[in-house]
C-alpha positions as CSV (number, residue, x, y, z in Angstrom):
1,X,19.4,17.0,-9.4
2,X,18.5,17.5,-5.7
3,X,14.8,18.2,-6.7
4,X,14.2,15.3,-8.7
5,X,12.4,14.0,-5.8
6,X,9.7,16.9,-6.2
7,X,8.5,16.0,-9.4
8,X,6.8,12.2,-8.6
9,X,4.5,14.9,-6.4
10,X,4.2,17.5,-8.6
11,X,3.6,15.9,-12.1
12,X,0.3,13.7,-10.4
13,X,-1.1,17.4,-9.1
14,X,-0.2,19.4,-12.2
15,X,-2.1,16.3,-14.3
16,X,-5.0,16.8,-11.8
17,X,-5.4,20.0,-12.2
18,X,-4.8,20.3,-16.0
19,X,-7.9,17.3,-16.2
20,X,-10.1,19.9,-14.1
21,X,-10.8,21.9,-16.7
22,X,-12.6,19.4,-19.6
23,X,-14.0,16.8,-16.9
24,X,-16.4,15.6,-19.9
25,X,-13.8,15.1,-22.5
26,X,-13.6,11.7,-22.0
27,X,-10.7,10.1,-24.8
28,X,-9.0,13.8,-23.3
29,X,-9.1,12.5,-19.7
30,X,-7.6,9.3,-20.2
31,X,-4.7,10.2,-22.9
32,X,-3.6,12.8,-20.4
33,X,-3.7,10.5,-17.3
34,X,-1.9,8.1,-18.8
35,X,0.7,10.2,-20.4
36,X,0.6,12.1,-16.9
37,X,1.5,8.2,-15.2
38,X,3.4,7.8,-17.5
39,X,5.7,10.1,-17.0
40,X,5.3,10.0,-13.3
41,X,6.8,6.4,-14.0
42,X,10.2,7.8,-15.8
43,X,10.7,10.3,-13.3
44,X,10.5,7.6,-10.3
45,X,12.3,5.3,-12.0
46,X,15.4,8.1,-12.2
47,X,14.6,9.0,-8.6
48,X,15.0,5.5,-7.3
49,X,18.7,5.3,-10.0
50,X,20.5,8.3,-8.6
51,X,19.1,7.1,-4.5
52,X,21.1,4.2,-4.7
53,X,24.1,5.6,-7.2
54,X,24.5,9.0,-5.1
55,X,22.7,8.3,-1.4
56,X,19.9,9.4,0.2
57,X,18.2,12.9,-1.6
58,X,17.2,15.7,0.6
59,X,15.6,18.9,-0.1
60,X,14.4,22.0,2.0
61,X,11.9,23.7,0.6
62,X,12.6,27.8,0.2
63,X,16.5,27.2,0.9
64,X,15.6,27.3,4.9
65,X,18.5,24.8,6.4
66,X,17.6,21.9,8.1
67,X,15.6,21.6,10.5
68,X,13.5,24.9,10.1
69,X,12.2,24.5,6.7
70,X,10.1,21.3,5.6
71,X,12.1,19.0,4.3
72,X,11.7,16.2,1.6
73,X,13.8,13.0,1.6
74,X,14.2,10.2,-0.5
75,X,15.8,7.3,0.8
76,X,15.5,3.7,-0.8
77,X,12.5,2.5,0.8
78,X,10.9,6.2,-0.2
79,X,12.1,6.0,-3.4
80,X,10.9,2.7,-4.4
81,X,7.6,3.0,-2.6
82,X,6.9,6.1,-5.1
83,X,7.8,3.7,-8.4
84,X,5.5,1.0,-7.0
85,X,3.1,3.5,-6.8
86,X,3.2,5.2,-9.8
87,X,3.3,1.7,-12.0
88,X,0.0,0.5,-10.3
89,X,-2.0,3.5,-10.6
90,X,-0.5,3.8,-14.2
91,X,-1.7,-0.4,-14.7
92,X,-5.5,0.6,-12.6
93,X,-5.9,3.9,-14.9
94,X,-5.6,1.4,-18.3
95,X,-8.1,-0.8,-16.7
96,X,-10.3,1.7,-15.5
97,X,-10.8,2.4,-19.3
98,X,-12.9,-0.5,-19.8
99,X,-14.6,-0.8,-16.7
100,X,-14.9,2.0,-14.3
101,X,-17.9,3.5,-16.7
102,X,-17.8,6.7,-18.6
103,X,-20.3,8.2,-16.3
104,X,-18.0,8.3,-13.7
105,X,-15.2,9.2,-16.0
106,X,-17.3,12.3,-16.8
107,X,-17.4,13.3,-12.8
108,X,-13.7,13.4,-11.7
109,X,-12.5,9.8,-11.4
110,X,-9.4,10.7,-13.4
111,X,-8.3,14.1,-11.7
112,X,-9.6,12.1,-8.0
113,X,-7.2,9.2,-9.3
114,X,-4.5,11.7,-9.5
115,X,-4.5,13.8,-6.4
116,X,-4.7,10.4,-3.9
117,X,-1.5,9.6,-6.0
118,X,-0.3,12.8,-5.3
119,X,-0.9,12.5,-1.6
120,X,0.7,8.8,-1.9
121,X,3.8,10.0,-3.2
122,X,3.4,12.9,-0.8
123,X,3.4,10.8,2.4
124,X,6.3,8.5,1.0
125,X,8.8,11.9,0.0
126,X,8.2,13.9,3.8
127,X,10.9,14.2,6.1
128,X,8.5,16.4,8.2
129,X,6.0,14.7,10.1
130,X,3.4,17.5,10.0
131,X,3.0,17.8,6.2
132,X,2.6,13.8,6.7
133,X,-0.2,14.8,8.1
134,X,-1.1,17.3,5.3
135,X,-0.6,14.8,2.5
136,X,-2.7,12.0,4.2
137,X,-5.6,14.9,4.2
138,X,-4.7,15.4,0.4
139,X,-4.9,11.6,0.0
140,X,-7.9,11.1,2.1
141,X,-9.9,13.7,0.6
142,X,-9.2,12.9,-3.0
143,X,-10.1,8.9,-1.6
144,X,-13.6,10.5,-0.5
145,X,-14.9,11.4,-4.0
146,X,-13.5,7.9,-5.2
147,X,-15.3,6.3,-2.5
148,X,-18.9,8.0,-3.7
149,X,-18.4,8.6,-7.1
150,X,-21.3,6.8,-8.8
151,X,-23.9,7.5,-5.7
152,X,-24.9,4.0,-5.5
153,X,-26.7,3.1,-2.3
154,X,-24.1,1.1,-0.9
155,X,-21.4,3.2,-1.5
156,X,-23.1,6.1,0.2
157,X,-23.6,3.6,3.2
158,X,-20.1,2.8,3.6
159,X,-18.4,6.4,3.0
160,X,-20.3,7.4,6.0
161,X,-18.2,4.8,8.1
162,X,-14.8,5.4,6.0
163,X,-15.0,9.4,6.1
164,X,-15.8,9.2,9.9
165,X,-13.7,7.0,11.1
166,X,-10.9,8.9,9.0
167,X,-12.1,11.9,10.3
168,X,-11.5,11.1,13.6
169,X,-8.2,9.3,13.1
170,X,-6.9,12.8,11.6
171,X,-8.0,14.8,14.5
172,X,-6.3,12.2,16.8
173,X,-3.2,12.6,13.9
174,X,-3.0,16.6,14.6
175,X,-3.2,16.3,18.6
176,X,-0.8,14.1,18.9
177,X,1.3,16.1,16.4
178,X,1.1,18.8,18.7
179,X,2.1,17.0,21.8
180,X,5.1,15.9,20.3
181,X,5.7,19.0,19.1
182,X,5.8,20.1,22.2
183,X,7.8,17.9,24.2
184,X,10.5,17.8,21.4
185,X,10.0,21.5,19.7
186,X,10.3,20.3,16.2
187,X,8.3,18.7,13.4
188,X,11.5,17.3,11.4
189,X,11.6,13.9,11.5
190,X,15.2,13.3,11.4
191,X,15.5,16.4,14.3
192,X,12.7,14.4,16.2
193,X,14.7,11.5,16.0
194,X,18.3,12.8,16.8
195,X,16.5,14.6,20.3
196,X,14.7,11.6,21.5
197,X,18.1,9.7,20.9
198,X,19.4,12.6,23.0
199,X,16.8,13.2,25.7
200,X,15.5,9.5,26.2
201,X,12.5,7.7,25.4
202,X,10.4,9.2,28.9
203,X,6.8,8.2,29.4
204,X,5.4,11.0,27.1
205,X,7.6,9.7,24.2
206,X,5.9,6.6,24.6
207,X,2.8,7.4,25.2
208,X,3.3,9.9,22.2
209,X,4.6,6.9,20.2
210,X,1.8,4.5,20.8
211,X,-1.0,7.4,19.8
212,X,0.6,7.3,16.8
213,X,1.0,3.5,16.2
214,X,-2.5,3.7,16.7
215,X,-3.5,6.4,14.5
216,X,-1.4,4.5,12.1
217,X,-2.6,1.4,12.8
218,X,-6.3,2.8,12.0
219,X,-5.7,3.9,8.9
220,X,-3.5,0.9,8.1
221,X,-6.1,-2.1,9.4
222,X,-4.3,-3.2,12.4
223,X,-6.0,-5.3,15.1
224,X,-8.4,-4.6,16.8
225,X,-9.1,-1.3,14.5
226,X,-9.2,-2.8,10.8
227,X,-13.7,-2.8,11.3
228,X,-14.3,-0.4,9.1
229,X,-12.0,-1.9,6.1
230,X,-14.1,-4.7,4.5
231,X,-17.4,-3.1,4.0
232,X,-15.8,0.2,2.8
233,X,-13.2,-1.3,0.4
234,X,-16.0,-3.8,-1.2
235,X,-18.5,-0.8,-1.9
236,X,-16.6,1.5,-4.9
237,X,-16.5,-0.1,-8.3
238,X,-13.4,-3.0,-8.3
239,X,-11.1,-0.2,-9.7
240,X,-11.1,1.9,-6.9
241,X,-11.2,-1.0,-4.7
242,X,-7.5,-1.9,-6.4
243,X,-6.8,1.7,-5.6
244,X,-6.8,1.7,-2.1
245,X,-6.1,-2.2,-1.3
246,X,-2.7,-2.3,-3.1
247,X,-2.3,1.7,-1.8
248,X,-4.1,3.3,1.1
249,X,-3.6,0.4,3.8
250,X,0.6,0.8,2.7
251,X,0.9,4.6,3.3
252,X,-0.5,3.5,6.8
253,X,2.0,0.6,6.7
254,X,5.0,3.1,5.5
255,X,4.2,5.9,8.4
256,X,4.5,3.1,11.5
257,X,7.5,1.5,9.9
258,X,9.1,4.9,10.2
259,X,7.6,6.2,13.4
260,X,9.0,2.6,15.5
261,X,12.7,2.7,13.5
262,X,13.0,6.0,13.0
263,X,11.6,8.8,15.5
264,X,10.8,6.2,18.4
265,X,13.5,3.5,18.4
266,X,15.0,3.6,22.0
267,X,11.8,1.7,24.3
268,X,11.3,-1.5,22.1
269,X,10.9,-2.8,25.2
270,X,7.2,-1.7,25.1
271,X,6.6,-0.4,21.8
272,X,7.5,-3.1,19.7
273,X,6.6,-5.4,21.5
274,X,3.2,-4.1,21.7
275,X,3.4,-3.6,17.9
276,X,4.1,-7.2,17.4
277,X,1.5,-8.7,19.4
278,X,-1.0,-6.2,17.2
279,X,0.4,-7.6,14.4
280,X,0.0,-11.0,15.7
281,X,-3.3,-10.5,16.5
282,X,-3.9,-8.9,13.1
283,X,-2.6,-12.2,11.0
284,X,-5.2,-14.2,12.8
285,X,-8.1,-12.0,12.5
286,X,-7.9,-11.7,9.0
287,X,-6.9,-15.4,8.1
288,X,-10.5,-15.7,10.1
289,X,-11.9,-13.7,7.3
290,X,-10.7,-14.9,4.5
291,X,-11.6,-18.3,5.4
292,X,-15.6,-17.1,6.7
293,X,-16.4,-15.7,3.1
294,X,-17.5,-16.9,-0.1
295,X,-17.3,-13.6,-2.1
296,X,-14.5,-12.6,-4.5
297,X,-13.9,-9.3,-3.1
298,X,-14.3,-10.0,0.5
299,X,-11.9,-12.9,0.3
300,X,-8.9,-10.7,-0.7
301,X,-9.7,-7.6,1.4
302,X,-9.7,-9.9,4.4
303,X,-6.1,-10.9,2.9
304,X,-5.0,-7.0,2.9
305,X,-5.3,-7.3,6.9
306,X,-3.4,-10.4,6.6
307,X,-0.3,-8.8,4.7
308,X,-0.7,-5.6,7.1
309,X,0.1,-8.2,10.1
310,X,2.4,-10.0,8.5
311,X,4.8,-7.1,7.5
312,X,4.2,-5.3,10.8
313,X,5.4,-8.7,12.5
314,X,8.7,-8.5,10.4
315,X,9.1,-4.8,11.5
316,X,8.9,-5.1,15.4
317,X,11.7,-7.4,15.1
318,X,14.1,-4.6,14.5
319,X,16.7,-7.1,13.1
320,X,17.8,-6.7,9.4
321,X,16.5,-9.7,8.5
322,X,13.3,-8.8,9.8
323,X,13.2,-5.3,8.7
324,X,14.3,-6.5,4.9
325,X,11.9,-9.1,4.9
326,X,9.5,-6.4,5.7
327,X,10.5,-4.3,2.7
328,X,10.3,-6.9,0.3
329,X,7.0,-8.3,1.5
330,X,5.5,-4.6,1.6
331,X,6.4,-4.2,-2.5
332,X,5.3,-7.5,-3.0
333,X,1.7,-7.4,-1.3
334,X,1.3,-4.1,-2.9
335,X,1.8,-5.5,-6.4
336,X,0.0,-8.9,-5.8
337,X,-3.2,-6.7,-4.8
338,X,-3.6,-4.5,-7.1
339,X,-3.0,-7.6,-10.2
340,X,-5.3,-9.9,-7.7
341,X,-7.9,-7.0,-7.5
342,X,-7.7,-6.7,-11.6
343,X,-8.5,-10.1,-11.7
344,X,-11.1,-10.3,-9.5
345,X,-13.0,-7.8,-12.0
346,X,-12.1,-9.4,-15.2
347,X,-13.9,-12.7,-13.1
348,X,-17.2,-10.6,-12.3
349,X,-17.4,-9.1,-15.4
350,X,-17.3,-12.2,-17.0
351,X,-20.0,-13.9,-14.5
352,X,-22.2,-11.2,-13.9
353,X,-21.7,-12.0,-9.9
354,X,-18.2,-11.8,-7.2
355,X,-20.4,-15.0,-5.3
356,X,-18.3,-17.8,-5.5
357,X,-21.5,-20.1,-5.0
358,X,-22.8,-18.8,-8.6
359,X,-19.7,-19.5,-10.0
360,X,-17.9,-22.3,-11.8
361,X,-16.5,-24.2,-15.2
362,X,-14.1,-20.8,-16.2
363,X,-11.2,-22.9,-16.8
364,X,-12.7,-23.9,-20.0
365,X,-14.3,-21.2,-21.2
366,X,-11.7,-18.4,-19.7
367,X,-8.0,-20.6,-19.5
368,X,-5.6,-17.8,-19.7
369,X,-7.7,-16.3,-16.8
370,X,-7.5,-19.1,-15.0
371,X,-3.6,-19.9,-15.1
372,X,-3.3,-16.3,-14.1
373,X,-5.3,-16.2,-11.6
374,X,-3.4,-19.2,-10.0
375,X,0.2,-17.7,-10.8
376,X,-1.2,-14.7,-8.9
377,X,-2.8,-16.9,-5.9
378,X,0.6,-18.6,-6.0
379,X,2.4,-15.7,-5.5
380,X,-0.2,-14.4,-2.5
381,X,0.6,-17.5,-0.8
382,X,4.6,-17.4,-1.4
383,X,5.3,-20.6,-3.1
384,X,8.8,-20.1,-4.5
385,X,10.1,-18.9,-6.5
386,X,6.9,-16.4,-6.8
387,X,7.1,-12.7,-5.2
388,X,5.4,-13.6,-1.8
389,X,8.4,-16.3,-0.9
390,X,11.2,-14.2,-0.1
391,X,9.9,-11.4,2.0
392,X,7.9,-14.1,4.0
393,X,11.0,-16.5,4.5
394,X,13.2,-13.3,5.8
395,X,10.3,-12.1,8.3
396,X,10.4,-16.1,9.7
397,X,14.4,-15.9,9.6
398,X,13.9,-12.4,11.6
399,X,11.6,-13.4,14.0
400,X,14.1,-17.2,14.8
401,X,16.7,-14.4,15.0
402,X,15.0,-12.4,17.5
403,X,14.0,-15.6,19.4
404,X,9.9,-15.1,18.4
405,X,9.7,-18.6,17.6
406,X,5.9,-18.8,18.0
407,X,5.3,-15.5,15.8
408,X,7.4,-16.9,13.1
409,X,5.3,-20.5,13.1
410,X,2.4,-18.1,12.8
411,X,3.3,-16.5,10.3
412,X,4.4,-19.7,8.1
413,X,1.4,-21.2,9.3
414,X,-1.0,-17.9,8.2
415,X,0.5,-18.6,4.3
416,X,-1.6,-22.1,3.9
417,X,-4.8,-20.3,5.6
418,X,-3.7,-17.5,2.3
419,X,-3.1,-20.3,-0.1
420,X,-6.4,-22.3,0.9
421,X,-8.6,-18.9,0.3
422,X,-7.4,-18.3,-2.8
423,X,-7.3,-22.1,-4.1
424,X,-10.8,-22.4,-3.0
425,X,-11.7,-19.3,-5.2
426,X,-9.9,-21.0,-8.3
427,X,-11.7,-24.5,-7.4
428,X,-15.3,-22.5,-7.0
429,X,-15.0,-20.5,-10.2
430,X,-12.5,-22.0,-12.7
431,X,-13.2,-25.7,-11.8
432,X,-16.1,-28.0,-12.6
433,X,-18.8,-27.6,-15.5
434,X,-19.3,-24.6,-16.9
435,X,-22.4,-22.4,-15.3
436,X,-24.7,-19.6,-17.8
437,X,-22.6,-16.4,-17.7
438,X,-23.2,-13.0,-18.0
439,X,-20.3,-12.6,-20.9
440,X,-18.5,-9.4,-22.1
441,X,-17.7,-8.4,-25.3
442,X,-14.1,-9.7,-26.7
443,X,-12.7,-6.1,-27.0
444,X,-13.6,-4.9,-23.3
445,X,-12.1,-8.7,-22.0
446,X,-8.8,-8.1,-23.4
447,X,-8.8,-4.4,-22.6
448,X,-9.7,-6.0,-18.7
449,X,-7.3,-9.0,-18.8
450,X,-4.5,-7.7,-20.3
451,X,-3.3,-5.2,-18.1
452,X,-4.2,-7.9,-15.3
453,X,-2.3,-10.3,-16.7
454,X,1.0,-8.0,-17.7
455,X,0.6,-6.5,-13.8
456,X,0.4,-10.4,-12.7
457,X,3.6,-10.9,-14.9
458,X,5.9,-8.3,-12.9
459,X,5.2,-9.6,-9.8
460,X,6.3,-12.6,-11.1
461,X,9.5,-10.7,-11.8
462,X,9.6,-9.7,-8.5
463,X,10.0,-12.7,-7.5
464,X,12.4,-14.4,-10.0
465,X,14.7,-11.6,-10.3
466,X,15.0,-11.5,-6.4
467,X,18.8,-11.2,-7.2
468,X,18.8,-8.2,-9.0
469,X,15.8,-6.5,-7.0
470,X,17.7,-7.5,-3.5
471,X,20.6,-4.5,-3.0
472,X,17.6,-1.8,-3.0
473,X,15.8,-3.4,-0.5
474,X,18.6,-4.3,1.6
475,X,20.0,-0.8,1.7
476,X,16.2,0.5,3.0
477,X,16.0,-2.1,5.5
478,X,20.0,-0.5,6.8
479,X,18.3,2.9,6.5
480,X,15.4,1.8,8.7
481,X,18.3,-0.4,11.3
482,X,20.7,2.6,11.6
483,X,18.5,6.2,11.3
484,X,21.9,7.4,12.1
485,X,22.5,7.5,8.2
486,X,19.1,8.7,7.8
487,X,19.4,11.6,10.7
488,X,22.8,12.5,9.3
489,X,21.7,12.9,5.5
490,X,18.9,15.2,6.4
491,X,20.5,17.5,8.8
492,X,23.7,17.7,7.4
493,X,22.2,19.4,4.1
């Protein structure tokens, strides 16, 4: 049972590789993706049962104890992170069916699609913080043909930017890998942990600690280093851009929410602070955004930064309220975008354009677009009882708790800026007269909409079944407020 939590890695790279070999093969590559997903699914979904029947699952690879051999750990947050992930790559690989193009279906989209996952999952299972390291390069480089794949010009314009910038982010990544490394003479992240707690946070520990907030924070969208986000997310087909907007940014999210709680907890004097005025910074950049825009895609990539501010803010609280609401809101925003995201191509599809000024009268012609669209815009904002509310209202409670007062009125304050960018997209392009329209065929609308709409319906879920959904999240937020248990599970295997 203990290596259960090797298989939501392994079953995405045995699927890629198995693809490999008949890349033209089209009806091959998708019925093998999705039973591949599929199963990836089942597994997670077992994974995340026996977490929170039996405790937190730890594995050493080659039956080296702890902490000499790399380890793998599943803890709640871990555990559901790898479900979420595995049901919207499973919901985006449907879509992708009848919109991604077989061209590119014929050139490695599927067996791309399945080594990021693999990398995802990857990043969210490591207890060691050098193979983090190693599946961010797996995820990276499988994002790098997803990024190109088509060759259009402006594609190829922004993968320059993306691989650089990435590029240089994992060479900052490895060096500061090696100074810590060296000040603490392991790579475990529980060991790392239990020695700083030991040793004391000194000034290399924190200047360790904020190299890697900020190699984090680069390839998560923090302020001021998000630059490189909007033009590279709105180049690949919208597919891809659900990929990596309800994905990429969180595995950034996931590796600072463990490096401030878990291997660098003792100077929140400095750290967290800093990491909340970032994230403070980071809300009001991208509420900036999504208000300067009048395109689809641009809108909801400048709410990505948003989210990435708002569940950063609720993590450099380091109070449970804080570090729950941060939980919830991180499965929430990763649901929301990837259904938003589906959405957003159903709407172009149907139009021909993603300019809102070209737009308009889809209410009539498209309704059960349109009311999903604005139960999803609904739940971006968090109007209760929708997915956004809860996660958003614990943050606030957090930050009163902590005495932030003014970060919690910005945050509170950043969900009408959400709610007014997504409103103005549904009274742009669903309200008024009906304008000429590109049109789609009946079969390839359903085969768009529906897996938008039933994505759009669990987050919906999310949100009303808050009761059932809340014992998971509160035990990851413990995890992340005591590493003690965390430290404790790992090392004592």
């Amino acid at each position: 049972m203990i290596n259960l939590l090797l298989f939501p890695v392994l079953i995405p790279f045995l699927t890629a590789m198995i693809l490999m070999f008949f890349p033209k093969k089209v009806k091959a590559q998708r019925t093998v993706t999705l039973a591949g997903l599929a199963a990836s699914v089942a597994v997670s979904v077992w994974l995340l049962l026996t977490v929170m029947r039996d405790g937190i699952q730890a594995v050493t690879l080659g039956s080296w104890p702890a902490p000499f051999g790399i380890t793998m750990v599943s803890d709640p947050l871990s555990a559901v992170l790898v479900l979420t992930s595995n049901l919207i790559t499973l919901f985006i690989a449907w879509y992708s069916i009848r919109s991604i193009g077989e061209g590119r279906e014929k050139h490695f989209y599927y067996p791309a699609m399945m080594f990021m996952l693999t990398g995802i999952n990857g990043a969210f299972t490591t207890g060691d913080i050098f193979n983090m390291f190693v599946f961010f390069e797996v995820l990276l480089m499988a994002s790098y043909v997803l990024i190109v794949l088509g060759g259009e010009k402006r594609q190829l314009r922004e993968s320059i930017k993306y691989i650089l910038v990435n590029v240089i982010s994992s060479a900052f990544f490895v060096t500061t890998v090696a100074m810590l490394y060296s000040v603490v003479g392991t790579l475990n992240m529980a060991d790392i942990s239990a020695k700083t707690a030991d040793i004391g946070q000194s000034g290399i520990l924190t200047v360790i600690a904020v190299m890697l907030i900020l190699v984090f924070g680069l390839k998560g969208a923090i302020f001021p280093l998000y630059f490189w986000l909007p033009g590279s997310y709105a180049a690949p087909p919208v597919p891809v851009l659900a990929l990596f907007g309800a994905l990429l940014t969180k595995v950034g999210v996931y590796a600072i929410m463990r490096t401030v709680t878990l291997l660098f907890p003792n100077d929140p004097g400095f750290t967290h602070e800093m990491l909340m005025v970032l994230a403070i910074l980071t809300v009001i950049a991208g509420c900036i955004g999504a208000l300067a825009y009048f395109d689809l895609k641009q809108i909801v990539i400048y709410n990505i930064i948003i989210a990435v501010g708002v569940i950063l803010f609720g993590v450099a609280q380091m109070n449970t309220a804080g570090l729950e609401g941060a939980v919830f809101y991180l499965i929430h925003d990763m649901l929301i975008k990837a259904a938003l995201f589906m959405l957003i191509g159903v709407i172009i599809a149907v139009t021909g354009t993603s300019n809102l000024r070209e737009m308009g009268g889809l209410l009539k012609t498209y309704p059960g677009l349109a009311w999903t669209w604005l139960i999803a815009a609904f739940g971006l904002a968090g109007i209760p009882p929708l997915s956004g509310f809860f996660g958003k209202l614990l943050i606030v409670q957090g930050a009163f708790e902590a005495d932030n007062l003014w970060g919690g009125v910005i945050i509170l304050v950043s969900s009408l800026v959400v709610l007014l960018s997504v409103i103005r997209i549904f009274i742009h392009a669903f309200w008024g007269e009906p304008r000429p329209v590109a049109g789609v065929s009946s079969r390839i609308y359903r085969g768009l909409f529906i897996p938008a709409a039933l994505l759009t319906a669990i987050t919906v879920f999310y949100g009303v079944g808050t009761e059932w959904i809340r014992p998971v999240m509160t035990d990851a937020a413990n995890i992340l407020h005591e590493p003690s248990i965390y430290i404790d599970a790992v090392l004592k295997e």
